[in-house]
N, C-alpha and C positions, 0 to 999 in steps of 0.2 A: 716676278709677279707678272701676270698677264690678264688679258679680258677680255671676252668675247660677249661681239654682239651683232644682232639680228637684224641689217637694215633691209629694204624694200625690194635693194635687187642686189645686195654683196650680203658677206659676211665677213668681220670689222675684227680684228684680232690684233690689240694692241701691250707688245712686249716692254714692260716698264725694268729698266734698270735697277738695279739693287746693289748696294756696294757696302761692306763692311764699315761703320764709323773708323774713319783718318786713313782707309784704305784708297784704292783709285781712284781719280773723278768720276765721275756716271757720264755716262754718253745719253746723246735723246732717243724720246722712246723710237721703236721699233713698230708703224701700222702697217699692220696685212692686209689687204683687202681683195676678196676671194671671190669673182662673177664666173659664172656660168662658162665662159670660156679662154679665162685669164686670170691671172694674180699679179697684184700690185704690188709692190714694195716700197714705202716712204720712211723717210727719214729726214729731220732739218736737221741743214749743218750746223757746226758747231756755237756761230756766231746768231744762229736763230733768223736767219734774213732770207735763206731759200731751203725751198725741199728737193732733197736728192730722191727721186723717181725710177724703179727699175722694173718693168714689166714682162712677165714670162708667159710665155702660152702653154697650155695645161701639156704638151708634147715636152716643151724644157723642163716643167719644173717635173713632170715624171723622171728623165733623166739627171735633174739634178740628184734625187731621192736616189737612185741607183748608185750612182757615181762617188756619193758619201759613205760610198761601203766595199768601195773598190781601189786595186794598187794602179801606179804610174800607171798611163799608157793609153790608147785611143780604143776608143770603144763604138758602136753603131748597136741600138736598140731597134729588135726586128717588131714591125707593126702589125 
């Protein structure tokens, strides 16, 4: 399940766990938060005390998107 919403200067996109009854533990949600020249990635660890933060510039996460459809091996995206 997921949710998307409209704030003032991002856009909020937050991946909620789902997990079968007596199946895995759920892990916490998943926020995306998508500005103009950057994407956020949050996540609180497991113990709920801090959030793990990882920020892409719209150049990485283009190459991540490529890259998830490619085999072993180094790559250079021409601009």
């Amino acid at each position: 399940m997921f949710t998307i919403e409209h704030d003032f200067d991002a856009t909020v996109i937050t991946l909620i766990d789902e997990a079968e009854a007596g199946g895995r533990p759920l892990n916490e949600d998943v926020v995306i938060l998508s500005f103009d020249d950057r994407i956020v990635v949050e996540q609180m660890d497991a113990e709920g005390s801090n959030v793990a933060r990882i920020t892409f510039t719209m150049e990485q996460l283009a190459e991540l998107r490529v890259a998830l459809d490619l085999p072993e091996g180094n790559y250079r995206l021409s601009r």
